[in-house]
C-alpha positions as CSV (number, residue, x, y, z in Angstrom):
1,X,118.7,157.3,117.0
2,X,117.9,159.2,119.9
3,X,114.6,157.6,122.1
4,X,114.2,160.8,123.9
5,X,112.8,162.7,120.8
6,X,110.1,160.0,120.3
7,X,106.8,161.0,121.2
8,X,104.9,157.8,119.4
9,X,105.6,154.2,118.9
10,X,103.5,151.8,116.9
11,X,104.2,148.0,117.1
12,X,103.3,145.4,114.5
13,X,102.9,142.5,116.1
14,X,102.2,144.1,119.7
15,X,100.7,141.0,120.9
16,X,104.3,138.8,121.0
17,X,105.3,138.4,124.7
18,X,108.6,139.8,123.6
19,X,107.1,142.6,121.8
20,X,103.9,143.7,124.7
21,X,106.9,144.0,127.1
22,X,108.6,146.8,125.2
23,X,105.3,148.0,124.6
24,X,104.6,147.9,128.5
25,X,107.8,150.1,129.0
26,X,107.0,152.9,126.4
27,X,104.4,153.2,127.9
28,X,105.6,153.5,131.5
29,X,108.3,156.3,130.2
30,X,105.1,158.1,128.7
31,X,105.2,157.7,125.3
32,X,101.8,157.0,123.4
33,X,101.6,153.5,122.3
34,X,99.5,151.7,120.0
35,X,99.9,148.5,118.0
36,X,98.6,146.2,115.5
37,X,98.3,141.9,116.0
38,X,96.5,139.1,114.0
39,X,95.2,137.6,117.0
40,X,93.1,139.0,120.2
41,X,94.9,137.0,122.9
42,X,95.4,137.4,127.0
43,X,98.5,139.6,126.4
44,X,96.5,141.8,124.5
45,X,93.5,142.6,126.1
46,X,96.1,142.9,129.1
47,X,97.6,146.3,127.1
48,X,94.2,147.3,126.3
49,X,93.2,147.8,130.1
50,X,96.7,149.2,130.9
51,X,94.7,152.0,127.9
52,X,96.9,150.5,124.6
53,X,95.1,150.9,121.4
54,X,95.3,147.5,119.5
55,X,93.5,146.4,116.2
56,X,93.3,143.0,114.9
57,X,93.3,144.2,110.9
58,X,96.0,145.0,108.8
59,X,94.7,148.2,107.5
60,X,96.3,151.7,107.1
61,X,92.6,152.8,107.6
62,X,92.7,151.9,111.4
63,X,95.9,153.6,112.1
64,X,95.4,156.1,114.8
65,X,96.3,159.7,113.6
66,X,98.3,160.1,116.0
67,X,100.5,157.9,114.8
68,X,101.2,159.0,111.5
69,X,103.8,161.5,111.8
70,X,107.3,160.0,110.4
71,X,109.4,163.0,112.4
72,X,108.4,161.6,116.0
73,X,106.8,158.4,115.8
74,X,108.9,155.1,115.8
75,X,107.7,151.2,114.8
76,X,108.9,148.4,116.1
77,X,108.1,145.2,114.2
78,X,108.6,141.5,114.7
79,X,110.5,139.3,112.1
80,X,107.2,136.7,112.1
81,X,105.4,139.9,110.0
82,X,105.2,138.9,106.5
83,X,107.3,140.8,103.9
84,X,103.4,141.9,102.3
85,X,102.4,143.4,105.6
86,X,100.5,146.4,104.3
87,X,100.7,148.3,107.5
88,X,104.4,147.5,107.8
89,X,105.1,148.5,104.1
90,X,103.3,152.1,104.2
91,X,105.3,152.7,107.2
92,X,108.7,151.7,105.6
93,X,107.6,154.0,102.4
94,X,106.7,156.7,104.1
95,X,110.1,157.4,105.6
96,X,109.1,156.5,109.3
97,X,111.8,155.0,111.5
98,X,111.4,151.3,111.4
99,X,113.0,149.0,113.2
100,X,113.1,145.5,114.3
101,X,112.3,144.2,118.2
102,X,115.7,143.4,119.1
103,X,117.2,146.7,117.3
104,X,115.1,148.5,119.9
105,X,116.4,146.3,122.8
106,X,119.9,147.7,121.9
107,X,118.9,151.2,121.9
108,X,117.3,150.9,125.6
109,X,119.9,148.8,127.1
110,X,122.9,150.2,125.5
111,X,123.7,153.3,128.0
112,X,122.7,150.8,130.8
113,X,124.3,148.1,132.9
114,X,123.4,145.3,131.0
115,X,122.5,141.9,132.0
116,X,121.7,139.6,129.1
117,X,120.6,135.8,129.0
118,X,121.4,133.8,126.1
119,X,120.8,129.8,125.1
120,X,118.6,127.8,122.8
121,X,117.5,126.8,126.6
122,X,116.2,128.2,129.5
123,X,116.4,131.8,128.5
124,X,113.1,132.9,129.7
125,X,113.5,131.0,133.3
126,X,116.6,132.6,134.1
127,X,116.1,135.9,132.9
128,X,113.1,135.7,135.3
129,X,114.8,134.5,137.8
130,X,117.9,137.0,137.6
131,X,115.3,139.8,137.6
132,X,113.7,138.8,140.5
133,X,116.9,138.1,142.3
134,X,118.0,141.7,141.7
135,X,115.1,143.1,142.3
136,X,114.5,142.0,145.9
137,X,118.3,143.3,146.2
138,X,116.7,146.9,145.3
139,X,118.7,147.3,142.2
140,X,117.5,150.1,139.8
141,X,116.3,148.0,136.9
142,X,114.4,147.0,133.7
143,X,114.2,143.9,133.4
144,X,112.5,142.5,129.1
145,X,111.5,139.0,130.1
146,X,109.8,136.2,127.6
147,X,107.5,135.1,129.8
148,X,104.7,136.4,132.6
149,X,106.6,136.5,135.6
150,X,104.4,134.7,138.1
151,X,105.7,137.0,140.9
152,X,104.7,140.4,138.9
153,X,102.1,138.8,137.1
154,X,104.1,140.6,133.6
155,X,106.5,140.2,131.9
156,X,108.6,143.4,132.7
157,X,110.0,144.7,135.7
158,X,110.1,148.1,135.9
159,X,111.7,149.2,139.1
160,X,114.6,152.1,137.6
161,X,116.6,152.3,134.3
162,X,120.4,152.5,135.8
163,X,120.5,148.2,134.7
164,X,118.4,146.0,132.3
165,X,118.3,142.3,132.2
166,X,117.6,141.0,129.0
167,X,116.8,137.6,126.7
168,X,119.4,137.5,124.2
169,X,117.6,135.9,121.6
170,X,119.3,133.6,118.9
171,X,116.5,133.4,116.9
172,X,117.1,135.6,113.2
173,X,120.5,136.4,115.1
174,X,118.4,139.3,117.0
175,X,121.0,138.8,119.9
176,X,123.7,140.4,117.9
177,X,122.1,143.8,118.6
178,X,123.0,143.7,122.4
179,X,126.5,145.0,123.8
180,X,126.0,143.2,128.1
181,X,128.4,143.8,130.8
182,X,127.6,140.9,131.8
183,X,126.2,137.8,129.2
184,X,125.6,134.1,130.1
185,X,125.4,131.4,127.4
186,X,123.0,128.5,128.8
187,X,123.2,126.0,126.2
188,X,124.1,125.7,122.4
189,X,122.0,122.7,121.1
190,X,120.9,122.6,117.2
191,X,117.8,124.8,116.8
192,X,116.5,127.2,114.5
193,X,117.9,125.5,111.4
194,X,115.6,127.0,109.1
195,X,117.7,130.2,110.1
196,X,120.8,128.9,110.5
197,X,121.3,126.2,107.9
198,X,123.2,123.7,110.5
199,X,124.4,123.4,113.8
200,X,127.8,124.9,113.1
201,X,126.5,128.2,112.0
202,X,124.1,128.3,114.9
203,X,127.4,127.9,117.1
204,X,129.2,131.0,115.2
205,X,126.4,133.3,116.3
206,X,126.7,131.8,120.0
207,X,130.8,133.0,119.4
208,X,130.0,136.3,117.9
209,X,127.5,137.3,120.8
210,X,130.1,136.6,123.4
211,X,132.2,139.0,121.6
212,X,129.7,141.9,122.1
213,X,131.1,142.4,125.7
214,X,131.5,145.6,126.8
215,X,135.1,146.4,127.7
216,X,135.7,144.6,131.1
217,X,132.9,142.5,130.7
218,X,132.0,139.1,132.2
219,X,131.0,135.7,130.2
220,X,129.2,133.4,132.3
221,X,129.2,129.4,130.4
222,X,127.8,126.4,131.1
223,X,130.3,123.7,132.0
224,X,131.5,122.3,129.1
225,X,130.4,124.6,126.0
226,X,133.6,125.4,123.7
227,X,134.0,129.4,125.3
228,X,136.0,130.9,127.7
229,X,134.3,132.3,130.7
230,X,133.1,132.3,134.1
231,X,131.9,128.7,134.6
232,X,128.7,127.0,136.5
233,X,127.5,123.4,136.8
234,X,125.7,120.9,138.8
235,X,127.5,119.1,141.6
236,X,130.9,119.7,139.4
237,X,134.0,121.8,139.6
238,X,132.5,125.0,138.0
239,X,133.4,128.1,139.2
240,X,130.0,128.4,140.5
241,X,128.7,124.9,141.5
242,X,125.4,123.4,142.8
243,X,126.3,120.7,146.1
244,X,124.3,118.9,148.9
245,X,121.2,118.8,146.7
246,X,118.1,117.5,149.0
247,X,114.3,118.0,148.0
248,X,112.2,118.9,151.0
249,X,108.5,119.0,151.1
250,X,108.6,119.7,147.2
251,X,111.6,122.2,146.8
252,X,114.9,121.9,146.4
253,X,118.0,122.6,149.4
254,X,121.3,123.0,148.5
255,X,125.1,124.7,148.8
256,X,126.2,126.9,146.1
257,X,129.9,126.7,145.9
258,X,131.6,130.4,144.5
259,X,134.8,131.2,143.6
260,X,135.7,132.3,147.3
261,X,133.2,130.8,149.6
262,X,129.8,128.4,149.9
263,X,126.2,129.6,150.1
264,X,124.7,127.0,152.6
265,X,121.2,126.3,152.9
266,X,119.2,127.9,149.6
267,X,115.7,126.9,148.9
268,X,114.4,127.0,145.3
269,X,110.9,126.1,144.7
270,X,110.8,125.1,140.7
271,X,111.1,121.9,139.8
272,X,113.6,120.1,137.4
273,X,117.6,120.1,137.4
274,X,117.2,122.2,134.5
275,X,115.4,124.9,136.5
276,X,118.5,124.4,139.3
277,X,120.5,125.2,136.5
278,X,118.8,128.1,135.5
279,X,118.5,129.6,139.1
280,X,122.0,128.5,139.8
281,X,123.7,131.4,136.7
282,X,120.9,133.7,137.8
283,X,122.6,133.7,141.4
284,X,126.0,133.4,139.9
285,X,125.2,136.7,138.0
286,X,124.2,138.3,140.8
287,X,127.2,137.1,143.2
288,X,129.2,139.3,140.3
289,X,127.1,142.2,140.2
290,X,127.8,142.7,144.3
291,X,124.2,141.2,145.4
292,X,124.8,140.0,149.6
293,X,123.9,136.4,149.8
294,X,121.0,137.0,152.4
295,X,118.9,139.3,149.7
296,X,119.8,136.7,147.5
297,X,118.6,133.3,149.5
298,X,115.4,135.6,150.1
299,X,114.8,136.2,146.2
300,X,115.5,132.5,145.5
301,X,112.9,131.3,148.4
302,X,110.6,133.5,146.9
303,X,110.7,133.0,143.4
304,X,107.9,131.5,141.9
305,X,108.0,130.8,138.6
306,X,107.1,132.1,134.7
307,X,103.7,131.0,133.3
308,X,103.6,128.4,131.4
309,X,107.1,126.6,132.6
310,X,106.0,123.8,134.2
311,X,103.4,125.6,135.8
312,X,100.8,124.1,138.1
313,X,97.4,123.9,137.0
314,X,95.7,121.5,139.1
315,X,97.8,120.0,142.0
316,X,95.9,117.6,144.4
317,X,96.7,114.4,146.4
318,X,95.2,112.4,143.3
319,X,95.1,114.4,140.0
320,X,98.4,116.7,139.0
321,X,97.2,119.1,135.8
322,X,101.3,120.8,134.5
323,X,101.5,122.9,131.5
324,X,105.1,123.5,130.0
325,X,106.6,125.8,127.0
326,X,108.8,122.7,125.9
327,X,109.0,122.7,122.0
328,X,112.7,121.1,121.3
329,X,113.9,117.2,122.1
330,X,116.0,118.6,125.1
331,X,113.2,120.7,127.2
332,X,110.8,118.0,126.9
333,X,113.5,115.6,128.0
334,X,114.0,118.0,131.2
335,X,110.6,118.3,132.0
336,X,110.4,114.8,131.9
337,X,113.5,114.6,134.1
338,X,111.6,117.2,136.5
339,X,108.2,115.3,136.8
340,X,109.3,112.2,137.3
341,X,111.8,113.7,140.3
342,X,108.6,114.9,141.6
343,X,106.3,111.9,141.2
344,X,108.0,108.9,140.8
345,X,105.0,106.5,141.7
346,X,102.8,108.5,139.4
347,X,101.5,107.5,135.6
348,X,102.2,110.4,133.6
349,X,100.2,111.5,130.0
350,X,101.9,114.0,128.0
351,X,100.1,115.6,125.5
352,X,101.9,117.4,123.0
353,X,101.8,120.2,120.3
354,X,105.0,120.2,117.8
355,X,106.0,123.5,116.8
356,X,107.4,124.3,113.0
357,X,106.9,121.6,110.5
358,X,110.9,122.5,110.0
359,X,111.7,121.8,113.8
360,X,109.7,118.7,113.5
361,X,111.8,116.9,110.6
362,X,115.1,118.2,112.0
363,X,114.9,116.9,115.1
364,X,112.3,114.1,114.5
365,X,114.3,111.1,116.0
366,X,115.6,113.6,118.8
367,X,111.5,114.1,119.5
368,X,110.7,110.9,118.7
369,X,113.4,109.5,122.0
370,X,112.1,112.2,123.8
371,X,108.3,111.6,123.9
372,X,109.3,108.2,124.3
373,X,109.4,108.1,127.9
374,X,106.1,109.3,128.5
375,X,103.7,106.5,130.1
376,X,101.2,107.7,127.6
377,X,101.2,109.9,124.4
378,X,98.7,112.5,123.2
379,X,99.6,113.9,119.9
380,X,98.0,116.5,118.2
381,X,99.3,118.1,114.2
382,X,102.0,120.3,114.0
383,X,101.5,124.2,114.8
384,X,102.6,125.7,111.6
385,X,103.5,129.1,113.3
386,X,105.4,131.2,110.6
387,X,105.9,128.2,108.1
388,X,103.9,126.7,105.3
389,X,103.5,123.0,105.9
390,X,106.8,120.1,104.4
391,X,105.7,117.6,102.2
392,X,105.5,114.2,104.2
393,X,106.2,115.8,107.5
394,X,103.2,115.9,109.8
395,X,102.8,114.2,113.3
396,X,101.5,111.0,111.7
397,X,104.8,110.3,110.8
398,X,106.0,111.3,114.2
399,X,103.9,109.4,116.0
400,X,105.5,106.0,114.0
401,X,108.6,106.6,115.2
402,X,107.7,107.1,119.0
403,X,108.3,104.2,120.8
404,X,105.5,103.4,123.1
405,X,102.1,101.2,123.0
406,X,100.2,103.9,124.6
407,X,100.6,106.9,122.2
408,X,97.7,108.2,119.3
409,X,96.7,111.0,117.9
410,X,94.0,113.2,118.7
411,X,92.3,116.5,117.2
412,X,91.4,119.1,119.9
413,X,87.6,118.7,119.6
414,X,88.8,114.6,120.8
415,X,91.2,115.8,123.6
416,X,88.9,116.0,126.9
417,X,87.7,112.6,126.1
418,X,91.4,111.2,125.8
419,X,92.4,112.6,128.7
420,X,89.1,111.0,130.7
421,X,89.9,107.3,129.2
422,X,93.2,108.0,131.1
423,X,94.1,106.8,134.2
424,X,97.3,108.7,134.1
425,X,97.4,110.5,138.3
426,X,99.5,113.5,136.0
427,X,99.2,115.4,132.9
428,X,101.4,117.4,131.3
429,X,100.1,119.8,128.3
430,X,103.2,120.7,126.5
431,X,104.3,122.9,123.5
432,X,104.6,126.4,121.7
433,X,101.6,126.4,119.7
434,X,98.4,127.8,120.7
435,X,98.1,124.7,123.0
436,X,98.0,127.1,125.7
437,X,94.5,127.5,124.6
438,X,93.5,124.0,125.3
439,X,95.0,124.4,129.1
440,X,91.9,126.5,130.1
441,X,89.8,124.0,129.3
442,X,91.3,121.1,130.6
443,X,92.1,122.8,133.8
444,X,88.2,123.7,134.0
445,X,86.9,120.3,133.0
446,X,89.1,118.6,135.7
447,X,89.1,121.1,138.3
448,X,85.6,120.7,138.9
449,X,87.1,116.6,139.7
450,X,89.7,117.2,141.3
């Protein structure tokens, strides 16, 4: 399919942060864009002002005109539409082109240099991260990220269209549909089982995207996954290797050992050996594509972070407000890792949303050791997302496996008074549900404290 002869492009499900960012970029390259979502959210009313017409029914009936030509108008859908989708169905019946999210994504980036991000963690973070980094190089790019870049305030950079950076999502095997010249794997941990059946399977996909290199390409691996590639670790013997960590006035210092020399010096302002990680294959990436270490100790000093990854929302000498994306066992054990780094004298509340009554009984005892650790436990019920609810599994039953006398469950309406009968010096509001709702309000309702 050729882009260049599209003059339209409708999106079902324009709202997702994955899908408003291609959204963003038709846009940009003057196409006429439009969309449908279920929800009015911050994302959306974001397009609307950038002049994006978005309705919140699934109805034919509200379908700009414009729109409804099959020869040169194309729709993008995400897989969370339901198979009934009316608007989604007329489309597919009437012959229009029709294709998923990530098909799209391989169209764009396929005649480009492509840098692509893959893991069941810390995708958003580095991709983020890489785009910054090779954007304060002044490299030509397009950068799809999953998250609101807190240094662009969106979640695409748009800066040329010779290189793209990319997530490489695993999720309904989506990152099959990319071919990168240069592809990092970040982690392979069990997830998305209600896809994937088990972890083995999840594992094969992992395998099959690392053999969608481009001729000549580059596979960069976290030390120790089962691939061959271009290695990187903390204060190991990776090929690219994180040394003579410090923390100064709340950032990290360090030495990045490369495969011919040693960065000295770097400063990285995120919190959390995971984000060191993350910022370490971003760098390591970059290194490869020919970035000079000064631009690249700049973009790491500079970077500041994607919303809602462990992002600030209250920070004083006496009350600490973070919000977090964490949904699985191992991110909420690293932002754990991360705040206690950063306040080790503190009494720390998490309150948290599950996310997929599947995800919740496959890794319930994985949650359960997780949220353990916590000096105090907010619970609320499970965000059902795309799923209908599991008989038996609810966060009732999570909660009884959680080991810790300060833990109970809460509804939203009972949050703000949980939180007061606290004397936890740090919160931490974490999940994938609409819990990001909840933030505003607790950041008003203690800002005004604080």
């Amino acid at each position: 399919m050729n882009l260049n002869t599209i003059h339209s492009v409708y999106f079902i499900g324009i709202g997702g942060i994955g899908m408003s960012a291609i959204a963003r970029y038709f846009l940009a390259n003057k196409k006429q864009v439009a969309g449908y979502d279920r929800t009015q959210t911050d994302l959306t009313d974001a397009l609307v002002d950038l002049g994006i017409e978005i309705h919140f029914e699934d109805n034919v009936e509200r379908i700009n005109k414009i729109f409804l030509n099959p020869e040169n108008t194309l729709v993008v859908y995400t897989p969370a539409v339901p198979k009934d989708h009316a608007e989604l169905n007329f489309f597919k019946e009437k012959g229009f082109h029709v294709m998923k999210r990530s098909q799209i994504l391989g169209l764009i980036t396929e005649h480009t240099f492509c840098l692509a991000v893959a893991g069941t963690h810390g995708k958003t973070t580095t991709t983020s991260i890489l785009g910054h980094l090779l954007n304060t190089c002044e490299v030509p790019l397009t950068a799809f990220l999953g998250g609101i870049s807190e240094n662009y305030n969106s979640n695409l950079i748009l800066n040329g269209t010779e290189v793209s950076v990319v997530e490489a999502d695993e999720f309904d095997r989506s990152f099959l549909t990319l071919s990168p010249d240069f592809a990092c794997i970040t982690s392979m941990d069990a997830d998305h089982l209600d896809i994937y059946g088990d972890a083995a399977e999840l594992k094969k996909s992992f395998v099959a995207f690392s053999e969608r290199l481009k001729p000549n390409g580059k596979l960069f691996i976290k030390n120790g996954l089962p691939l061959d590639g271009i290695t990187y670790g903390i204060e190991d013997d990776s090929d690219y290797a994180v040394q003579n960590i410090r923390i100064q006035n709340g950032a990290y210092i360090f030495d990045i050992k490369t495969p011919k020399d040693t960065i000295k010096n770097l400063e990285f302002n995120l919190p959390g050996r995971h984000n060191l990680s993350n910022a370490l294959i971003a760098l390591a990436m970059a290194v490869e594509y020919g970035c000079s270490y000064q631009q690249l100790a700049k973009g790491l000093a500079t970077y500041k972070g994607v919303k809602r990854r462990f992002s600030y929302q209250i920070k004083t000498e006496n009350f600490v407000f973070i919000d977090d994306y964490a949904h699985h066992p191992q991110e909420i054990s690293a932002v754990h890792q991360a705040v206690r780094e950063m306040y080790p004298d503190k009494k720390v509340l998490a309150v948290f949303q599950p996310h997929l009554f599947s995800r919740t009984r496959d890794f319930i005892d994985d949650f359960a050791e997780s949220l353990s650790k916590f000096d105090e436990l907010l619970l609320l019920d499970i965000y059902p997302a795309r799923e209908l609810p599991i008989e038996g599994v609810n966060s009732n039953w999570l909660l009884g496996k959680i080991n810790n006398d300060n833990k109970q469950l809460v509804t939203k309406a009972q949050l703000l008074n949980a939180i007061h009968e606290s004397d936890a010096q740090v919160v931490l509001t974490i999940g994938a549900g609409d819990i990001g709702a909840e933030v505003k309000r607790i950041k008003k309702e203690f800002s005004l404290e604080n």
